[in-house]
C-alpha positions in Angstrom: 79.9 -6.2 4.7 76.1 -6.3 5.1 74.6 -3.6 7.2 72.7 -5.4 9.9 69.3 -4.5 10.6 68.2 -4.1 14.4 65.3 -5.2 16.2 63.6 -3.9 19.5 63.5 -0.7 20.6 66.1 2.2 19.7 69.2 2.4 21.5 68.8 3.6 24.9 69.9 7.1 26.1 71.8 7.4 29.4 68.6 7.3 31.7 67.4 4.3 30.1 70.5 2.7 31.0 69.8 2.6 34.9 66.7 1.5 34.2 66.1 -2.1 35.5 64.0 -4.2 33.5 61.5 -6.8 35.5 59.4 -7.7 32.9 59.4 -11.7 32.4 60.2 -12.9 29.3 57.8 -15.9 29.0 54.9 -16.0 26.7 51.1 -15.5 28.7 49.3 -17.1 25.4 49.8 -20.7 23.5 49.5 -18.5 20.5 53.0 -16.6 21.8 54.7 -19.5 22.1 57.6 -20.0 19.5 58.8 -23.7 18.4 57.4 -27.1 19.9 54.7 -26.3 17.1 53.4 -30.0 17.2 53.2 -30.3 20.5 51.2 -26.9 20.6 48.7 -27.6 18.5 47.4 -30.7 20.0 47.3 -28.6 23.5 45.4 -26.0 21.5 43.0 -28.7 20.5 42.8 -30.4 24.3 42.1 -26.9 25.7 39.6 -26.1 23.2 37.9 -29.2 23.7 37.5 -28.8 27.4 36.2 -25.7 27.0 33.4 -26.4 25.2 32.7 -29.3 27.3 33.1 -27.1 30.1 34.9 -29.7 31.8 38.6 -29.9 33.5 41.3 -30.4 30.9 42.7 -33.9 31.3 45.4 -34.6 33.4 48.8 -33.8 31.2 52.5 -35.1 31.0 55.1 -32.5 30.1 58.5 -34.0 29.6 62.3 -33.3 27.8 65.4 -31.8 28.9 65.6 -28.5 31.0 64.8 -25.1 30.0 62.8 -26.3 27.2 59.5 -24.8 28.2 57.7 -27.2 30.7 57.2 -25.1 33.6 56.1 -22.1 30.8 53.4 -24.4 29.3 52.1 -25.3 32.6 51.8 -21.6 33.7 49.9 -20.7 30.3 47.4 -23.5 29.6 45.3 -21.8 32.8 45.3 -18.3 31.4 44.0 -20.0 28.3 41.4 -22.0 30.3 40.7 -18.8 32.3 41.2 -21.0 35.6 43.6 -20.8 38.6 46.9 -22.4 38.8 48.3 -23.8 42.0 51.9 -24.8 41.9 53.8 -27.8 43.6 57.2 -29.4 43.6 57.7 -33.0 43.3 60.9 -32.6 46.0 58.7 -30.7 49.0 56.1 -34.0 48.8 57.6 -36.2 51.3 54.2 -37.5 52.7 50.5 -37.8 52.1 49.8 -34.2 54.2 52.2 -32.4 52.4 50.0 -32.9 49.6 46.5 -32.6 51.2 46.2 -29.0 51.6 47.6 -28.4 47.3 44.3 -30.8 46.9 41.7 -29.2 48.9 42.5 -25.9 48.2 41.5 -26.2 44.8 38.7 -24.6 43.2 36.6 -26.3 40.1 38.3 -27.0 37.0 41.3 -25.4 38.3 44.9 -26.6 37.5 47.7 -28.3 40.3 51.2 -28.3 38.3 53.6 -30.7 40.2 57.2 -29.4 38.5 59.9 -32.6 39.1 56.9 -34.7 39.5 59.5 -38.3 39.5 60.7 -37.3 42.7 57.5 -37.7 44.8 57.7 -40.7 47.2 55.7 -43.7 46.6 53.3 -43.1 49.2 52.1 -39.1 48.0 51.7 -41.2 44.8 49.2 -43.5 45.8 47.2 -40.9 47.8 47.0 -38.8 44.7 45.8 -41.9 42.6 42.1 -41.6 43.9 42.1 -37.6 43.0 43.4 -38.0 39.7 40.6 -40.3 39.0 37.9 -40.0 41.1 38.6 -36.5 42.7 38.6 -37.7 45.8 41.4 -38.6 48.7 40.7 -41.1 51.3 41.8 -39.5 54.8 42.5 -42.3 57.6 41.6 -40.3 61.2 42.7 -42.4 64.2 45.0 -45.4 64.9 44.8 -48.8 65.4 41.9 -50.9 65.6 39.8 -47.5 66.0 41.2 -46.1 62.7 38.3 -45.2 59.5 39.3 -44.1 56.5 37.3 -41.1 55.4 36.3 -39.9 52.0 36.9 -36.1 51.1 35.4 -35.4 47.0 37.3 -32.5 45.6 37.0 -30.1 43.4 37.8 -31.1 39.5 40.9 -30.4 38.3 43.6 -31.1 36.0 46.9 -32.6 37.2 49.7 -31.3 34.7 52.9 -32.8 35.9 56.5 -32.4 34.5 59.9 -34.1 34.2 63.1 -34.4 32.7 63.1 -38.1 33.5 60.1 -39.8 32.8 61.6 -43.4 32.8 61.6 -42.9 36.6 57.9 -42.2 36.9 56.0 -45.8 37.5 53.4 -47.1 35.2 50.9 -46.6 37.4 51.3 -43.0 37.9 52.4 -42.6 34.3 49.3 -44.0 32.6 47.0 -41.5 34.7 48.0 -39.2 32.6 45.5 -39.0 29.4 48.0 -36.2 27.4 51.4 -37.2 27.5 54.1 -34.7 25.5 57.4 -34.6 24.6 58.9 -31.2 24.2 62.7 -31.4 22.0 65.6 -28.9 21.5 64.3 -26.0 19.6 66.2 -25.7 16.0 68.2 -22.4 15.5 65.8 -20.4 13.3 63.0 -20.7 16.7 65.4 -19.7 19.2 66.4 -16.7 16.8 62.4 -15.9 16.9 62.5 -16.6 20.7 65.1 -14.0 21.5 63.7 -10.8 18.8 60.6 -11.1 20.7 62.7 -11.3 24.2 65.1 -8.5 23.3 62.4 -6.1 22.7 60.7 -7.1 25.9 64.5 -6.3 27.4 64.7 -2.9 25.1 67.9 -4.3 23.7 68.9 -3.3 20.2 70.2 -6.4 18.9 71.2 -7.7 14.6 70.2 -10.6 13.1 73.4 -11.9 12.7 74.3 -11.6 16.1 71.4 -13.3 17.6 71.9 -16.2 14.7 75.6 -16.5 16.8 73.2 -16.3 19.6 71.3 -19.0 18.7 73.9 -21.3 17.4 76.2 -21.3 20.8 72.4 -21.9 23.1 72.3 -25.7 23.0 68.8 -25.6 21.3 67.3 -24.4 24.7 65.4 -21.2 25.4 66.6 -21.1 29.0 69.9 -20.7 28.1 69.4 -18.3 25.5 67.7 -16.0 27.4 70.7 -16.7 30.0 72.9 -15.2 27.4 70.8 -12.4 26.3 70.6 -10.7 30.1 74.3 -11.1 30.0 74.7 -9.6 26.7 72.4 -6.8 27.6 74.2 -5.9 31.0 77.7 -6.3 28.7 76.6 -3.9 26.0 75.9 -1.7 28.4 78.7 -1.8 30.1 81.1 -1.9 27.4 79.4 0.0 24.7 76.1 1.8 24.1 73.9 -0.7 24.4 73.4 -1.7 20.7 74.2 -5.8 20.7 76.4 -6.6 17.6 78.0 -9.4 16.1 81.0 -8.7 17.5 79.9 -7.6 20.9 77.7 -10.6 21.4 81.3 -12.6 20.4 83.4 -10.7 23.1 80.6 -10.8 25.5 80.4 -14.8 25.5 84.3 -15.3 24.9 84.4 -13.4 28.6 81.5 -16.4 30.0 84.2 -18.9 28.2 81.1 -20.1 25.9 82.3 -21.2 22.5 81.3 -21.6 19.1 79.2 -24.5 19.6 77.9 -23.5 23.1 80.3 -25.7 25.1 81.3 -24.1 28.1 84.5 -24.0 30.0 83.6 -27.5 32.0 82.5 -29.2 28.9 85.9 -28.1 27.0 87.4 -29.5 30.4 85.8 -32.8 30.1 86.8 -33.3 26.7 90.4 -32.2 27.1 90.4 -35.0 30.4 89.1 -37.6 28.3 91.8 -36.6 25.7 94.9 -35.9 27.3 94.9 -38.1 30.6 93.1 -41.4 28.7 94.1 -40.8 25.1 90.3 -40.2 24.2 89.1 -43.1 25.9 87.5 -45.9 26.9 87.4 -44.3 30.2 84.7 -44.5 33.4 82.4 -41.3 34.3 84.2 -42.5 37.8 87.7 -42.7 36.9 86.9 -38.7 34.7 85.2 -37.2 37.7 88.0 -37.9 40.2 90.5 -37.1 37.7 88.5 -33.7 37.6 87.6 -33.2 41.5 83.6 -33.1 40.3 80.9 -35.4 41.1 80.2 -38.5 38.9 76.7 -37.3 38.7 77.3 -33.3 37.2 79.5 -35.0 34.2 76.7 -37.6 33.9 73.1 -35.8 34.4 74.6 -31.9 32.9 77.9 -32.4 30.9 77.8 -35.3 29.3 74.2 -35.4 27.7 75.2 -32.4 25.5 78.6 -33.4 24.3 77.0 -36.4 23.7 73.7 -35.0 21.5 76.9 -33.0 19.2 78.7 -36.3 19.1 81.4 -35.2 20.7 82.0 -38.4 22.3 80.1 -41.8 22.7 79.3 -44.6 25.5 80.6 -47.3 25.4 80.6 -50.9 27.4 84.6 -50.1 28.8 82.8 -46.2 29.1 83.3 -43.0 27.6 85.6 -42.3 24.4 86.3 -39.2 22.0 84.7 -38.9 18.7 87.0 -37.8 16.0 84.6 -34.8 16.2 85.7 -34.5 19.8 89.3 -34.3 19.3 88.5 -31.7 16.1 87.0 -29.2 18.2 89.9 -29.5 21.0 92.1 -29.2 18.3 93.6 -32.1 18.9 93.4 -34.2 15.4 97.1 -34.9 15.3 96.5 -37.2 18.9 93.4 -39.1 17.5 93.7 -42.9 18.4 93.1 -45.1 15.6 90.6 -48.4 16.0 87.6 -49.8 14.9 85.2 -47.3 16.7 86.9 -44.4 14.5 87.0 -45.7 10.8 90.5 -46.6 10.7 
């Protein structure tokens, strides 16, 4: 066998062992950022732009899946426009002056990020219409017949707003937005690039091939990767010398019940429901989360979605049904339905 070459810093003698690591693992730059390289370099162009106009950068969309970088992106276009960042969250809006002081706090050309930004109520959406175009928000002081409505200008900035659900944004709000991007799953080769620079940052000796196994069993998303790597770290610590290899990155996510193809002990669960109780299927997100005592909307909005990107199962009109793929990786082959759906 191969010898595996390590990466990062040199195993770590018994003092470093109690040391606890703080630093965070994001990138500060867009020119440390790893994957999403399309997506990238039209912000690189945006930001470059707008500095050399020496204006605001225009407002920006970030959406996609969780743990794919929005939040991280948000937090580095302002070092890179050498402006401040002021952060919101779309849940803690419920009305017009819980938005009012994010707005006039704001100094010129700085940035407001507004994470889970589908989930502000209709009315903070219309007060925040005028300041997105006109940097202004309209104030009514009084009641009644008395009432006047009272123009404050602000400061210009740039809204950058993110969501993993940007079908329930409105058109309205959505077309303020001049930049609008997409971020994916990141392919196994960027997440491997992704946690070498991470595992250095963590002073964790850790092979290539190990963090390929790494990569494959992360779902294609960063956050979860970097999950796995602090547990990894704290496990080679604990149960060797601190040196992450193949076969310690194996034992350490057999022990979080995280298998070959990153499904974890709920999405085996929801697969071996599907299979054993309604012989693979049709069968309604309902009718699986009572049989499983969870919530219709944790299969639907964090199990499903992944199960369904590896094909292990499909919706249908009469609701959810194995893939052949499905029953493969249960090893279940020999209980396989036949039909129309599955070749037969």
């Amino acid at each position: 066998m191969a010898r595996e070459r390590f990466l990062g810093a040199e195993p770590p003698d018994e003092s470093d062992e109690l040391k606890v690591v703080e630093e965070t693992l994001r990138p500060t730059r867009l020119k440390d950022v790893i994957g999403q390289r399309a997506v990238i370099e039209r912000l690189r162009i945006s930001v470059d732009a707008a500095q050399k106009r020496n204006e605001p950068l225009q407002h920006l969309l970030l959406d996609g899946p969780p743990g794919l970088g929005k939040t991280t992106l948000a937090s580095v276009i302002p070092k890179e426009l050498g402006v401040d960042l002021v952060i919101a969250s779309g849940p803690t809006l419920k009305a017009p002056k819980d938005a009012l002081p994010y707005l006039t706090n704001l100094t010129e050309r700085s940035v407001l990020f507004i994470d889970e930004i589908h989930r502000i109520p209709a009315q903070v959406e219309e007060f925040i219409y005028p300041a997105m175009e006109d940097f202004r928000v309209d104030i009514v002081i009084g009641q009644g017949l008395g009432a006047r409505t009272v123009n404050m200008p602000l400061k210009r900035f740039t809204l950058i707003g993110a969501t993993t659900r940007s079908g329930a944004l409105t058109a309205p709000l959505r077309d303020r937005f001049v930049i609008r991007e997409h971020l994916d799953y990141y392919a196994d080769d960027e997440l491997v690039r992704i946690l070498a620079v991470n595992a250095r940052k963590l002073n964790l000796p850790i092979g290539e091939e190990a963090m390929m196994e790494l990569a494959r069993r992360s779902r294609g998303t960063p956050r979860i990767a970097n999950s796995h790597l602090y547990w990894i770290r704290n496990y080679a610590i604990s149960r060797g010398d601190g040196t992450a290899t193949l076969d310690m990155v194996r034992e350490a996510l057999a022990m979080q019940e995280v298998d070959g193809m990153g499904l974890d002990r709920q999405d085996r669960r929801y697969l071996e429901t599907l299979i054993r109780v309604f012989s693979g299927g049709p069968a309604g997100v309902e009718a699986l989360a009572a049989t499983m005592n969870v919530p219709s909307d944790t299969l639907a909005d964090e199990v499903e979605p992944y199960l369904l990107r590896r094909e292990l199962i499909v919706r249908t009109p009469r609701g959810r049904q194995a893939t052949p793929a499905g029953f493969e990786h249960i090893g279940a082959l020999g209980k396989r339905p036949q039909g129309r759906l599955f070749g037969a």
